[in-house]
NUZA-669369 format. One record per atom (N, C-alpha, C): y, x, z. Coordinates in steps of 0.05 Angstrom, whole numbers. Each point is the difference from the previous one (the first is absolute). Layout:
> y | x | z
> Y | X | Z
...
***
This chain:
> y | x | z
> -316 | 502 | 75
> -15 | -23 | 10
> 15 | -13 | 23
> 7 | -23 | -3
> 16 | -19 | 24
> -28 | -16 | 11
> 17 | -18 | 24
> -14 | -15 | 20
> 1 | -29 | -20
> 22 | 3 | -3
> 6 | -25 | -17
> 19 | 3 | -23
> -3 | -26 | -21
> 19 | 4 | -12
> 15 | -28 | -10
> 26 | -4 | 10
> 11 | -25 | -6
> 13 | -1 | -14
> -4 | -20 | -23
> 11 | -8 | -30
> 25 | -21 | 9
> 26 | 5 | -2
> 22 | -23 | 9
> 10 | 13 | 24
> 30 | 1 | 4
> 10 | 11 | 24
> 24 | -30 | 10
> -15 | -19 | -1
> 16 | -19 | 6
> -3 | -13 | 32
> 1 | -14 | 18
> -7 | -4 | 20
> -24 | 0 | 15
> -20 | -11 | -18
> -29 | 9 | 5
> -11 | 27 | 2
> 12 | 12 | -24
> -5 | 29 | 0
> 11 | 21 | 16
> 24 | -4 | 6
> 8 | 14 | 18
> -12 | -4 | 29
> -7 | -27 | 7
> -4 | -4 | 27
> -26 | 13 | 10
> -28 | -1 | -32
> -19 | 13 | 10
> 5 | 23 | -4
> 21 | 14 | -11
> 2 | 29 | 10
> 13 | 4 | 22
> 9 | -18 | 14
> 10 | 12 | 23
> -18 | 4 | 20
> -22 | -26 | 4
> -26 | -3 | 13
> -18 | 28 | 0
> -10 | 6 | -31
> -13 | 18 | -11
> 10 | 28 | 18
> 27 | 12 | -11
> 17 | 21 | 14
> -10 | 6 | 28
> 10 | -28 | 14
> -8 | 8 | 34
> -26 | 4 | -3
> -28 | -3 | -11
> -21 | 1 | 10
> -7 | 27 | -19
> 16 | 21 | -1
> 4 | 24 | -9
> -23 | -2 | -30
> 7 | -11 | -14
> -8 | -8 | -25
> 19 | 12 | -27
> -17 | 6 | -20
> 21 | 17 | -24
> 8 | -22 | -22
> 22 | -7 | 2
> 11 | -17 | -21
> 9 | 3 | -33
> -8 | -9 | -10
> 22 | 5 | -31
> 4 | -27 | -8
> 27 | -3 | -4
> 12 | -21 | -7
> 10 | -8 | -23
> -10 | -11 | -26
> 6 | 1 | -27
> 14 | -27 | -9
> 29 | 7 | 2
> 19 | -22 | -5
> 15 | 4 | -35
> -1 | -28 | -10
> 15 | 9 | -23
> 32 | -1 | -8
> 11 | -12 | 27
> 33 | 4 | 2
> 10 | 9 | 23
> 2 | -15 | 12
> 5 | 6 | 34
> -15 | -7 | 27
> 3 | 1 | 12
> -10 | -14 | 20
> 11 | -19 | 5
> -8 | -22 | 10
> 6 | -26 | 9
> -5 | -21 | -10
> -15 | 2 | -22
> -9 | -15 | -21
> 20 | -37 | 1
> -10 | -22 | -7
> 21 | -20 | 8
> 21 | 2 | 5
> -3 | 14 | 33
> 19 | -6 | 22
> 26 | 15 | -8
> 1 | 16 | -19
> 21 | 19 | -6
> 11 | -21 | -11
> 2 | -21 | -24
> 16 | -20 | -11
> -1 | -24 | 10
> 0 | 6 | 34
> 3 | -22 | 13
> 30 | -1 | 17
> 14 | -15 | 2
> 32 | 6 | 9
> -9 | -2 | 35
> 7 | -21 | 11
> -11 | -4 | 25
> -17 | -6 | 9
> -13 | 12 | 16
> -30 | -18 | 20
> 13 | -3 | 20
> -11 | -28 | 6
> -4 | -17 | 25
> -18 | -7 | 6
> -26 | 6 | -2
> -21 | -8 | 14
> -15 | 25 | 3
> 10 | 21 | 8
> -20 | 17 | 4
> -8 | 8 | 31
> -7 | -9 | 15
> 5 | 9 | 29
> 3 | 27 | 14
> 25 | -1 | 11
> 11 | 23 | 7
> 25 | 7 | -1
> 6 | -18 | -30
> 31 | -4 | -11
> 8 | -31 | -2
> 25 | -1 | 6
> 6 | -26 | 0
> 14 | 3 | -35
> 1 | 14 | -7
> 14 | 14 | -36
> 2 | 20 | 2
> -13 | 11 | -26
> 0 | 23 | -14
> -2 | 6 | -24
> 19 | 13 | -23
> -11 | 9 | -23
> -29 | 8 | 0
> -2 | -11 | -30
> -33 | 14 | -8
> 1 | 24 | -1
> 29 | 19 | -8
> -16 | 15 | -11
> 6 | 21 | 30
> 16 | -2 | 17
> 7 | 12 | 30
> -34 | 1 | 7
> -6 | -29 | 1
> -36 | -2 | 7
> -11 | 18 | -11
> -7 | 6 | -21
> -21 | 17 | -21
> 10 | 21 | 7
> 23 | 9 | 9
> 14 | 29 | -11
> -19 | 11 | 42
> 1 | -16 | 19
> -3 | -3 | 29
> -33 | 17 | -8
> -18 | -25 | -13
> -19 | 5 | 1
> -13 | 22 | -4
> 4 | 15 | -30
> -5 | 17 | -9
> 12 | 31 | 13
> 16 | -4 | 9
> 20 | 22 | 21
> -35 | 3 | 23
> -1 | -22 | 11
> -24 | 0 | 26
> -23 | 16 | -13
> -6 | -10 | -20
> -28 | 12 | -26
> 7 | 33 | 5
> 12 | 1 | -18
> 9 | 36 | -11
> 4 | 5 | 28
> 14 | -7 | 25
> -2 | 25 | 22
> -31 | -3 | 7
> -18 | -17 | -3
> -33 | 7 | 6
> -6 | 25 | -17
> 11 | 4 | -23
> -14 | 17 | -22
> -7 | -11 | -26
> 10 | -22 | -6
> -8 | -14 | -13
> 7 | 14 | -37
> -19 | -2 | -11
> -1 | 20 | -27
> 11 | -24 | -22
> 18 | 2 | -13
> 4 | -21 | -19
> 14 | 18 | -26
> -22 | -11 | -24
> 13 | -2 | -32
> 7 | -13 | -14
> 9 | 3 | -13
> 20 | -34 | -20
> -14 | 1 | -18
> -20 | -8 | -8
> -7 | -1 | -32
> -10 | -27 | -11
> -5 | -5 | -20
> -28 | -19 | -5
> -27 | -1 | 1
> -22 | -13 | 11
> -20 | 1 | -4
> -7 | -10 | -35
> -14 | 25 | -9
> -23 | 0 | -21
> -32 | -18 | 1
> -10 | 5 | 22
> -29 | 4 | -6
> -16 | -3 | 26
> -14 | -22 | 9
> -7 | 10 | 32
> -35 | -2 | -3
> -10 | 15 | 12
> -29 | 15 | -3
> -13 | -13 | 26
> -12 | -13 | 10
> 2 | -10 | 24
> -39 | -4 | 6
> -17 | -5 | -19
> -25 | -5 | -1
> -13 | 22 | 19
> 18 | 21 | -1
> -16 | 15 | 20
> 2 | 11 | 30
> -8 | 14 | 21
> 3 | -2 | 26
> 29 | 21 | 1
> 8 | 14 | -13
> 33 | 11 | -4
> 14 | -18 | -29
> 16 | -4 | 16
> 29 | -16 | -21
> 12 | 17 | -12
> 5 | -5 | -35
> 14 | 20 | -8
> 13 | -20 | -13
> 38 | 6 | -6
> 18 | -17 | -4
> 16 | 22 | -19
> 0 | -13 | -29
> 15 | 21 | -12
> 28 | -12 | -6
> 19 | 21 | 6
> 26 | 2 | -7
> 18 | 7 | -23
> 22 | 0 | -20
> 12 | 16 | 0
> 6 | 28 | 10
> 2 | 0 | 23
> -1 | 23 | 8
> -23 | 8 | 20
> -27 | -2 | -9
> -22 | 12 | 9
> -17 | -28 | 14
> -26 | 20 | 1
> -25 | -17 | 15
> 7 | 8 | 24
> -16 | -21 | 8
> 9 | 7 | 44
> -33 | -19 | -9
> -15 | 18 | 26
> -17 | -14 | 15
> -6 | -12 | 26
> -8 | -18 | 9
> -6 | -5 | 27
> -18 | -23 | 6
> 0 | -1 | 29
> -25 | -3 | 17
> -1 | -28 | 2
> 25 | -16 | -7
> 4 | -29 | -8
> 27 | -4 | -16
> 0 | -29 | -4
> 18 | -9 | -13
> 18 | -23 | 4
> 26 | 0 | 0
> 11 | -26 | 10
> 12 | -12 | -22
> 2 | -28 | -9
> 14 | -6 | -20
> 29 | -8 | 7
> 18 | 3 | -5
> 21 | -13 | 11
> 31 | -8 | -14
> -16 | -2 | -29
> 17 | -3 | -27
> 20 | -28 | 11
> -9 | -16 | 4
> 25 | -21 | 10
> -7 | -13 | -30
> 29 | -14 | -10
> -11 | -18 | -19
> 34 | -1 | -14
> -3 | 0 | -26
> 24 | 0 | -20
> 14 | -36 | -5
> 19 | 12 | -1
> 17 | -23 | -12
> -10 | -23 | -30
> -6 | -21 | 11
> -2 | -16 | -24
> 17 | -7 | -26
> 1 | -5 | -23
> 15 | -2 | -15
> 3 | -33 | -8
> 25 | 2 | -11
> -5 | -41 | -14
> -17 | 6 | -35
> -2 | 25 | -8
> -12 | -13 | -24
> 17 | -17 | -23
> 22 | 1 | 5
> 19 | -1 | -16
> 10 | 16 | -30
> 0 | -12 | -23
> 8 | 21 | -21
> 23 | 17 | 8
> 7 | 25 | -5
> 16 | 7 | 2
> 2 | 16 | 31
> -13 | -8 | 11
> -1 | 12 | 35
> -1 | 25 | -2
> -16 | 20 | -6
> -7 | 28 | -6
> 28 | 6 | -11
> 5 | -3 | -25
> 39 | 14 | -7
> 16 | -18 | 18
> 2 | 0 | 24
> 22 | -5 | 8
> -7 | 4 | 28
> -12 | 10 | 4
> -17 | 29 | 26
> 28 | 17 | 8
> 12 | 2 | 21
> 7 | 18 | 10
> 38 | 2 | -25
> -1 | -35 | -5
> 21 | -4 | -19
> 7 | -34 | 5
> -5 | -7 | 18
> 6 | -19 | 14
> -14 | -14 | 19
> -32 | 5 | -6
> -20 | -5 | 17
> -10 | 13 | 23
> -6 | -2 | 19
> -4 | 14 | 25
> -33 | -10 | 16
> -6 | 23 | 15
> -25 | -9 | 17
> 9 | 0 | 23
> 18 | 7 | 3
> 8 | 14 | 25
> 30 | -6 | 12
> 9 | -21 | 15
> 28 | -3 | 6
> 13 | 24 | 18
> -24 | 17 | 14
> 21 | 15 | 17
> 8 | 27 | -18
> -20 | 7 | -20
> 7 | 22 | -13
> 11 | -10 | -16
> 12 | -20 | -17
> 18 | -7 | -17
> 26 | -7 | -1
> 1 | -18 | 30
> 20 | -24 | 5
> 26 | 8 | -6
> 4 | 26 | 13
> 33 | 17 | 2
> 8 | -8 | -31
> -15 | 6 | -22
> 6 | 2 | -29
> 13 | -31 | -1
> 0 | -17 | 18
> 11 | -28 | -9
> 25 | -8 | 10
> 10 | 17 | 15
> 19 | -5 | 12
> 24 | -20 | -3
> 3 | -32 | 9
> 15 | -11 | -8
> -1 | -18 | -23
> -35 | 10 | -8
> 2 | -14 | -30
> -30 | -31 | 6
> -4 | -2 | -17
> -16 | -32 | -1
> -33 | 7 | -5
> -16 | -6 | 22
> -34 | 6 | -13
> -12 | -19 | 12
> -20 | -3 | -3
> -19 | -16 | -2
> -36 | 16 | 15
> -15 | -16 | 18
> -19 | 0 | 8
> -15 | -13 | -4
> -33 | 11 | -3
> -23 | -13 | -13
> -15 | 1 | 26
> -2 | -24 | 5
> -31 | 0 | 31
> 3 | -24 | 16
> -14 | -7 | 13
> 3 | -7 | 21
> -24 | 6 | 30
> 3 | 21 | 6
> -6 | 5 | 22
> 14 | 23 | 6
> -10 | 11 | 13
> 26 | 26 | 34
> 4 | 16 | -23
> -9 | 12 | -19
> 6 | 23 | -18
> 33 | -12 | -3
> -2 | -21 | -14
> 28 | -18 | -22
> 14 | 0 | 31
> -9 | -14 | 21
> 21 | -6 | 21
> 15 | 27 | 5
> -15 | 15 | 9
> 4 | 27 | 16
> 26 | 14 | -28
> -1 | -4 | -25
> 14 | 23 | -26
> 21 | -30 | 3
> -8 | -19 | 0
> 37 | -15 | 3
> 13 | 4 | 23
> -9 | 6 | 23
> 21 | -4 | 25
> 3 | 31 | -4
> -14 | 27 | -12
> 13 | 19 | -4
> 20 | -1 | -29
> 11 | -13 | -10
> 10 | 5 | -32
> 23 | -20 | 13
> -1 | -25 | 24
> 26 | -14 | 5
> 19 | 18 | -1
> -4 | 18 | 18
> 26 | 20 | 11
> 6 | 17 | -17
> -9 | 5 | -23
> 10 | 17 | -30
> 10 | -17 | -19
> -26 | -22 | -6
> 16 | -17 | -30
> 11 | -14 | -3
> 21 | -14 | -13
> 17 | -29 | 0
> -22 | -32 | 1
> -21 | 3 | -15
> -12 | -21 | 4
> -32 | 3 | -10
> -12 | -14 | 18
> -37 | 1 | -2
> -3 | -28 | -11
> -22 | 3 | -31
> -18 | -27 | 4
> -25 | 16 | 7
> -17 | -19 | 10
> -20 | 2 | 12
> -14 | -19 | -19
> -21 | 7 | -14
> -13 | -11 | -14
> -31 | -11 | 9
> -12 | -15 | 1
> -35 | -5 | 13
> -12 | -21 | -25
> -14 | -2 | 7
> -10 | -12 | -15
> -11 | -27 | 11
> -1 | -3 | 21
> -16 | -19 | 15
> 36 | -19 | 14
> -3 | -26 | 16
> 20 | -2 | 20
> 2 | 7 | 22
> -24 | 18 | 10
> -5 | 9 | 30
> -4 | 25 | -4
> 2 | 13 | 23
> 0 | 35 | 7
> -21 | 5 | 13
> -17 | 28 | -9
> -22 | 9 | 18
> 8 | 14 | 24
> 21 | 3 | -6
> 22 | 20 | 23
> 3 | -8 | 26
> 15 | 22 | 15
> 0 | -5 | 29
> 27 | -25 | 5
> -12 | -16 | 12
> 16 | -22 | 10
> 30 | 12 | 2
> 2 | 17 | 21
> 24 | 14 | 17
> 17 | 10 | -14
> -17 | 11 | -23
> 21 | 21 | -16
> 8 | -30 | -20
> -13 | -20 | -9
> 12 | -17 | -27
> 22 | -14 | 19
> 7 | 3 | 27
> 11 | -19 | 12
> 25 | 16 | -16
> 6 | 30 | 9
> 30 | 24 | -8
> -3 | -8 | -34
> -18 | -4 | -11
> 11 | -6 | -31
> 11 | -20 | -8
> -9 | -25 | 18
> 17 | -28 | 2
> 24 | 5 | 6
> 17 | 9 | 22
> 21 | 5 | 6
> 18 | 23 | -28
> -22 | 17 | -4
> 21 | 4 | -23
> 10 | -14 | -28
> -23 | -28 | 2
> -1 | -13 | -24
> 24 | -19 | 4
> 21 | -8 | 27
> 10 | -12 | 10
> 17 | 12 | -14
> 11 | 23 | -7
> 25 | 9 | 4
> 0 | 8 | -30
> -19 | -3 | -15
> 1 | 7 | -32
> -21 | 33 | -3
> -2 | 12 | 20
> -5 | 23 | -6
> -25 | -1 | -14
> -27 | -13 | 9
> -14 | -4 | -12
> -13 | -33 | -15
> -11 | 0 | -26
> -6 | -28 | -6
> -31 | 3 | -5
> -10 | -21 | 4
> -34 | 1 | -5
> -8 | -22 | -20
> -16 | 11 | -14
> -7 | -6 | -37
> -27 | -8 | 6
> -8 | -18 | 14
> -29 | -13 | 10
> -11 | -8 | -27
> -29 | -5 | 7
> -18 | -10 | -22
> 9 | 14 | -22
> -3 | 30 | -10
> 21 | 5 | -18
> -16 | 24 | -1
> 1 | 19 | -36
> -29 | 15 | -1
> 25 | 19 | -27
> 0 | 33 | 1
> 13 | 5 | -21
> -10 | 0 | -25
> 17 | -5 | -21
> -13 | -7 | -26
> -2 | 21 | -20
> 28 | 11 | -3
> 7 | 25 | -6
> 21 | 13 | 12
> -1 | 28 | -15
> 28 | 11 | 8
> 17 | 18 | -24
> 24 | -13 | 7
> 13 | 14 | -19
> 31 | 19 | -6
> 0 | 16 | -20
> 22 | 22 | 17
> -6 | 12 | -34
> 18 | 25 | 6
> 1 | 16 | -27
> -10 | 34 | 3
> 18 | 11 | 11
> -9 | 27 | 13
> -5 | 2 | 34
> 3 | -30 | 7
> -2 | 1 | 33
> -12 | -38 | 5
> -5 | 0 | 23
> -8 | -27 | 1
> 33 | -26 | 4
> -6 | -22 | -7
> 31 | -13 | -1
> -9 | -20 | 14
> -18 | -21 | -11
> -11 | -24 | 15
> -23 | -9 | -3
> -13 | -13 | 9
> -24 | -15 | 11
> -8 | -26 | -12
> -15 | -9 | -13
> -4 | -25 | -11
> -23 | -14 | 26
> 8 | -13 | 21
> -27 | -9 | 12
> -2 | -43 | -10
> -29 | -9 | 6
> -17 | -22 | -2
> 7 | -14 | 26
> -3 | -22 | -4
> 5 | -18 | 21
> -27 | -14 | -4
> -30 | 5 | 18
> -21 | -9 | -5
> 0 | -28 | -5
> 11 | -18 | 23
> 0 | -28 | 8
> 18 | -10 | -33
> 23 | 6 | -3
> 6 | -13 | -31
> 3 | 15 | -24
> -13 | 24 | 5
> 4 | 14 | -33
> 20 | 4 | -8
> 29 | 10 | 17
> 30 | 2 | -6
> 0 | 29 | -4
> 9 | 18 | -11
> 7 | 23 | -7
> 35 | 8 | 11
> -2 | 19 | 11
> 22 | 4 | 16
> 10 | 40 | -12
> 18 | -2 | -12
> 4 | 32 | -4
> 19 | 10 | 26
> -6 | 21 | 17
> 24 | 8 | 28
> 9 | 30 | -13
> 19 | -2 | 1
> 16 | 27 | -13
> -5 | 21 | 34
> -13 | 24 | -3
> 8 | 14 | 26
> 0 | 29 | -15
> 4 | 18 | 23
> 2 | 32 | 0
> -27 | 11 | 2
> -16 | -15 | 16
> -24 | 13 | 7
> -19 | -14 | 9
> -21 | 7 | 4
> -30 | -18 | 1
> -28 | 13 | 25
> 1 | -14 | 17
> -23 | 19 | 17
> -24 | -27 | 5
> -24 | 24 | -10
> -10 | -17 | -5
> -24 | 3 | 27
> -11 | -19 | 25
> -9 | 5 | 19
> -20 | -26 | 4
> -16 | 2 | -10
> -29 | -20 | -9
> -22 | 6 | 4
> -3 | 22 | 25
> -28 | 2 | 7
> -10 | 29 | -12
> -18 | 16 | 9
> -8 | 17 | -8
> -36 | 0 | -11
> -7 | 21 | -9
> -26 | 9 | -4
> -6 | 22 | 8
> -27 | -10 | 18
> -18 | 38 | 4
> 2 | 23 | -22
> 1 | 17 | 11
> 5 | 28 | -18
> -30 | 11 | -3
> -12 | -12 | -8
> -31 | 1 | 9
> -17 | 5 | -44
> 20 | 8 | -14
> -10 | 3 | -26
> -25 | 30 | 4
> 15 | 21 | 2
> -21 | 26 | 0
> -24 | -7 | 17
> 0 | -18 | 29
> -26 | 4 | 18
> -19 | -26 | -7
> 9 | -30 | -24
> -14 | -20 | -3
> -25 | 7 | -5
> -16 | 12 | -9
> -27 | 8 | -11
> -12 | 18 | 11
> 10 | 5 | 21
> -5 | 20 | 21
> -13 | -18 | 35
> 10 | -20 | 1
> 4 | -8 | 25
> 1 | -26 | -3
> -4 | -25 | 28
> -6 | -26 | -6
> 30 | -18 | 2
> 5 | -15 | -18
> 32 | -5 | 2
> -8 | -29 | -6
> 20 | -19 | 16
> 0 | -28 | -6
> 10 | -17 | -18
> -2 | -22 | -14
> 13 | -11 | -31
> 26 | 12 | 4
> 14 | 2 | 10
> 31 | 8 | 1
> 3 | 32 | 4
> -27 | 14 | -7
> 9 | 22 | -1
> 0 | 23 | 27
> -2 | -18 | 15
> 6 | 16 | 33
> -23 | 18 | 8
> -6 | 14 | 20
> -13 | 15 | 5
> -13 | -18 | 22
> -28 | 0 | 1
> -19 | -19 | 19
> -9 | 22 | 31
> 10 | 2 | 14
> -12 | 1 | 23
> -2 | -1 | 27
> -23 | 8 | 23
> 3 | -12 | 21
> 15 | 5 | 27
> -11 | -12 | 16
> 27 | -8 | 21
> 7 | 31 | 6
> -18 | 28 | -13
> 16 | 29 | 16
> 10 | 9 | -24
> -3 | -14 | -20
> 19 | 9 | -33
> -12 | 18 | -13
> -35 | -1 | 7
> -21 | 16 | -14
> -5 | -15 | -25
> 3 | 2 | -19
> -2 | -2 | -36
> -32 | -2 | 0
> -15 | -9 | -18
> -30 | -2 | -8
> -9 | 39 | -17
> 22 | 6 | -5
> -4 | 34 | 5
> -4 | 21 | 27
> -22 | 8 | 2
> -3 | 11 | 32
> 29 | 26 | -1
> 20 | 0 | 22
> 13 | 17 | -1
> 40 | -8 | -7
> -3 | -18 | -19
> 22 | -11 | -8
> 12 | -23 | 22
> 21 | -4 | -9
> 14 | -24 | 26
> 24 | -10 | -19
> 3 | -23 | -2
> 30 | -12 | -10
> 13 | -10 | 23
> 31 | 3 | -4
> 13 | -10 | 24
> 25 | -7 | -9
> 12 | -21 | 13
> 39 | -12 | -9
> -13 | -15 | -25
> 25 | -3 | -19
> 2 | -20 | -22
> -21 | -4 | -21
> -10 | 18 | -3
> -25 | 11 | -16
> -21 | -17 | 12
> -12 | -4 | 12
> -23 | -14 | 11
> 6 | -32 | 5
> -21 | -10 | 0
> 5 | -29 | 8
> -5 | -13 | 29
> 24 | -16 | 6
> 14 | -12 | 16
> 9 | -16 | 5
> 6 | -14 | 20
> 17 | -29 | -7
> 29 | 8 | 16
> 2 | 20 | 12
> 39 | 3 | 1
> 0 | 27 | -12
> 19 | 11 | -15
> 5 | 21 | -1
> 28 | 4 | 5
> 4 | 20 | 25
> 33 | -5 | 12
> -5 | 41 | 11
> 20 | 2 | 8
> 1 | 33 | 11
> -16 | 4 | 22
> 1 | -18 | 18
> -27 | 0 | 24
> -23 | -2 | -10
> -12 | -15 | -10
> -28 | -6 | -15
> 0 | 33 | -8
> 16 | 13 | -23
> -15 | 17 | -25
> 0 | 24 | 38
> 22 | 6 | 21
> -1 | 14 | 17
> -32 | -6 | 12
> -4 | -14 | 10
> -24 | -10 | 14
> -24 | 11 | -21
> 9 | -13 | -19
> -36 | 7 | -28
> 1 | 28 | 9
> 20 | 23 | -1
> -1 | 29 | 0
> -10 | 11 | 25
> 11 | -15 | 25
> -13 | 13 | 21
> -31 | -3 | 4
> -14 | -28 | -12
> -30 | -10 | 5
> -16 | 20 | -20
> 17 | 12 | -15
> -15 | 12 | -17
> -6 | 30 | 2
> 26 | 7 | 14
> -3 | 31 | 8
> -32 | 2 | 24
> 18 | -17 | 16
> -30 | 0 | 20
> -25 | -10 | -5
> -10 | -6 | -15
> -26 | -5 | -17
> -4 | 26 | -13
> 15 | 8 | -12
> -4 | 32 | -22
> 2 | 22 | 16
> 10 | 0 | 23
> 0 | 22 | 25
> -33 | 4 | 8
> -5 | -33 | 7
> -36 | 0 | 5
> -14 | 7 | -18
> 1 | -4 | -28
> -6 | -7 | -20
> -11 | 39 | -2
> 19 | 8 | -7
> 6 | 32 | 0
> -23 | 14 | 18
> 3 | -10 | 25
> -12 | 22 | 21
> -38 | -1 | 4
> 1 | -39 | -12
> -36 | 8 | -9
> -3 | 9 | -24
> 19 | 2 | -21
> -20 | 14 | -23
> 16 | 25 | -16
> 9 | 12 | 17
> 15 | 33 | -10
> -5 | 13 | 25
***
């Protein structure tokens, strides 16, 4: 039996275990890869206060180091099954039920797809979610990015300094992205490194045993454009990881997890916190902050009714 139990070991989750820890609280931490969720396939932060730059994954690797010297209990598995209707939480695993005295959600939210024929066979064969865990594989060679906001900015100014050349594909003529950072993508657009494929949507893709090139749309005139590249990352926004707990708990048209300003869920006992819940920024401070408001609510929470 834990004090708590937090689903996601990504920034949120780690932070309310660090909270949790000091207020001599029993943790179990049920992650399904690593810790650091995001922030691990993030190359540099600059906005995190404290650092003027830092690797993501230096960050995550920091965090979780602070966690585990509290005591912090962590298994890698998948969640199965979460039992939650009643005043003990039971969360089944792969590798076993764990019960406890609450619940944190802190799944974060998956990579979106384009929905493209062909996308699925060419997974992990030219297509990518992920520029920092892929990029090295391109070394020198020609790819292409799908987005326009910090995901697409942040995987091109990390892939400049590996690949011979970036398009940057959007679909729109304007960026949701951070001003500052599209300013360093202009400057590399100066010099050839990277080109940007505005108003422009992919159509297909095509390749034989690996991916080769890209058929994208030119919304404004209906021009078809085939770009021969090496590789494809595709960075278009994510979705809540919120499939196992929808019918369990109150979630908004988009899926998110609904709740209030201490990240108490419409389930007495539960809490969502970071990407998973709804928000209007989601950045490494925010999901940090959701984790601390939440530990200290479930600290109180705890001591009137156990």
């Amino acid at each position: 039996m834990y004090d708590i139990i937090i689903v996601g070991g990504g920034p949120a989750g780690l932070t309310a275990s660090i909270y949790a820890l000091r207020a001599k609280k029993s943790v179990l931490l049920i992650e399904r890869y690593m810790p650091g969720g995001q922030v691990v396939q993030t190359g540099k932060i600059e906005n995190y206060p404290g650092f003027k730059s830092i690797d993501g994954m230096e960050l995550s690797n920091l965090m979780f180091e602070q966690a585990s010297d509290l005591g912090l209990e962590t298994i890698y598995s998948d969640v199965i099954e979460y039992d939650i209707n009643s005043k003990i939480k039971k969360i089944k695993t792969y590798d076993g039920t764990f019960e406890s005295k609450t619940l944190v959600l802190a799944m974060g939210a998956v990579a979106r797809q384009l929905d493209v024929e062909n996308e699925k066979k060419y997974i992990g064969k030219g297509i990518s979610y992920c520029a920092t865990c892929d990029g090295n594989f391109y070394k020198d060679k020609v790819v292409a990015v799908v987005g326009g906001g910090n995901t697409s900015f942040e995987d091109c100014l990390y892939l400049a300094d590996i690949v011979s050349k970036i398009y940057l594909i959007h679909r729109r003529d304007e960026f949701r992205g951070d001003v500052h950072t599209l300013q360093k993508l202009k400057e590399y657009e100066k010099n050839g490194k990277i080109e940007f494929v505005l108003n422009s949507v992919v159509k297909s893709l095509n390749g034989d045993d690996k991916l080769r090139s890209v058929v994208v749309e030119n919304k404004l005139d209906k021009k078809e454009r085939e770009i021969v590249i090496d590789g494809l990352f595709v960075a278009i926004g994510r979705r809540p990881d919120t499939n196992l707990i929808q019918d369990k708990i109150n979630l908004d048209e988009n899926g998110y997890i609904l709740t209030d300003e201490n990240m108490r869920t419409n389930v007495e006992g539960v809490y969502a916190i970071g990407d998973v819940r709804q928000k209007r920024l989601r950045q490494i401070v925010t999901a940090c902050s959701d984790g601390a408001i939440a530990s200290v609510d479930i600290i109180d929470y705890i001591s009137k009714n156990f």
